[in-house]
N, C-alpha and C positions, 0 to 999 in steps of 0.2 A: 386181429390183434396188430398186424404189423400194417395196417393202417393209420391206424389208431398213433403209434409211435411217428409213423408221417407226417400225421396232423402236428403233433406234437413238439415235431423235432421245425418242424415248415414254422410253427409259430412263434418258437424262439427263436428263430434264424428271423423272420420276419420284424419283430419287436426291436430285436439287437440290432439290425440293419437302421430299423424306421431312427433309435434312437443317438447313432451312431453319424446319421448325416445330419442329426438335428445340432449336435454338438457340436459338432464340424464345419460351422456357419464361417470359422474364422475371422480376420480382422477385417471391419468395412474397408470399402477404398480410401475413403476420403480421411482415414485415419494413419492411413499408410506413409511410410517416409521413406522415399527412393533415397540410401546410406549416401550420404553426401553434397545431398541435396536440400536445401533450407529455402523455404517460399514464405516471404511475408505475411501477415497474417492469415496464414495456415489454422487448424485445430489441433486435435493431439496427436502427438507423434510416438512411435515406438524402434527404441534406440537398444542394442544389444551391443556389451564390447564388457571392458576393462574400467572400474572405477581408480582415481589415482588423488594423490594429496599433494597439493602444489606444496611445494615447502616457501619457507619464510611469508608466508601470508597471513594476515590477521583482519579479519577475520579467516577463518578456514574455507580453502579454496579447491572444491573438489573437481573432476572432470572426467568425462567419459568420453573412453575411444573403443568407434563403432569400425571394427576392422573389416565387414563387410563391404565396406566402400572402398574404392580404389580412385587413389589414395582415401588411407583411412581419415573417418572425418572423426572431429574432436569436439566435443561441446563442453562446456563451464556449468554445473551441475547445481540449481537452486531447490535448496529444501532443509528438510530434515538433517541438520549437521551430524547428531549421534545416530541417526541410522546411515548415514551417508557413511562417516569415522567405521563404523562394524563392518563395512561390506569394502572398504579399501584392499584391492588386488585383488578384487573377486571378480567372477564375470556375471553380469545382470543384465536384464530385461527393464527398461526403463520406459515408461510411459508418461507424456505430458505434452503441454505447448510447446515450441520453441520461440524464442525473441531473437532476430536477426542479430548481426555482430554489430552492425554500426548502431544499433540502439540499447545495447552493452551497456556496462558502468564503465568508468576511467582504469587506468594499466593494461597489465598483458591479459586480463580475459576479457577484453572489450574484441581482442583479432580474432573472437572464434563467439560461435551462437551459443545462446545461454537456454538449455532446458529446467524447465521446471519440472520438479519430480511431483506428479502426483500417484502413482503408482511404480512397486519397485518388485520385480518378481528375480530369488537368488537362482541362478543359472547352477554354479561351480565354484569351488574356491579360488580355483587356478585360473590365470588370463591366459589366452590363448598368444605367443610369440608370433610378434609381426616381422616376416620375411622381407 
């Protein structure tokens, strides 16, 4: 009998393992974004920080700051305006391309890289305070 629970216990321990590094593939390299670091045409990038609402801008001008970078890096946020609007002061996982600063549109968000959001994963409500 208490074999039997060996087998048993060995087979779920084995399953939960097998399936547990299968998940755990985490993110390719080449999709990878060293925080502060922007390389011309790159692929997708994955940005974690603080979303924010430039005021006086029209159209709406959103931006994300990835405080794992030192200095934190900031980027001008293309996409979704009303899902972008919902998640203002929240902290999010942000995944897309990035487009270089000098190939920006005209004013102040042409001095910082512009991602495109194609995926947006909500972190927390609160942003993390940069020291």
């Amino acid at each position: 009998m208490e074999s039997r629970w060996r087998s048993l216990i060995g087979g779920i321990a084995w399953t939960t393992m097998t399936g547990l590094s299968a998940a755990q593939t985490g993110i390719p390299k080449d999709t990878q974004l060293n925080p502060g670091h922007v390389t011309a045409g790159a692929g997708s990038f994955i940005v974690i920080g603080c979303i924010s609402r430039e005021e006086q801008s029209t159209p709406p001008l959103f931006v994300i700051v990835d405080s794992r970078a030192k200095p934190p890096a900031r980027y001008r946020l293309e996409g979704d305006v009303d899902l972008l609007r919902l998640h203002v002061g929240h902290t999010v996982e942000i995944g897309g391309p990035i487009t270089p600063a000098a190939a920006a549109r005209d004013g102040a968000s042409a001095r910082v890289p512009t991602l495109t959001v194609q995926s947006l994963t909500y972190i927390s409500r609160a942003c993390v305070k940069l020291q």
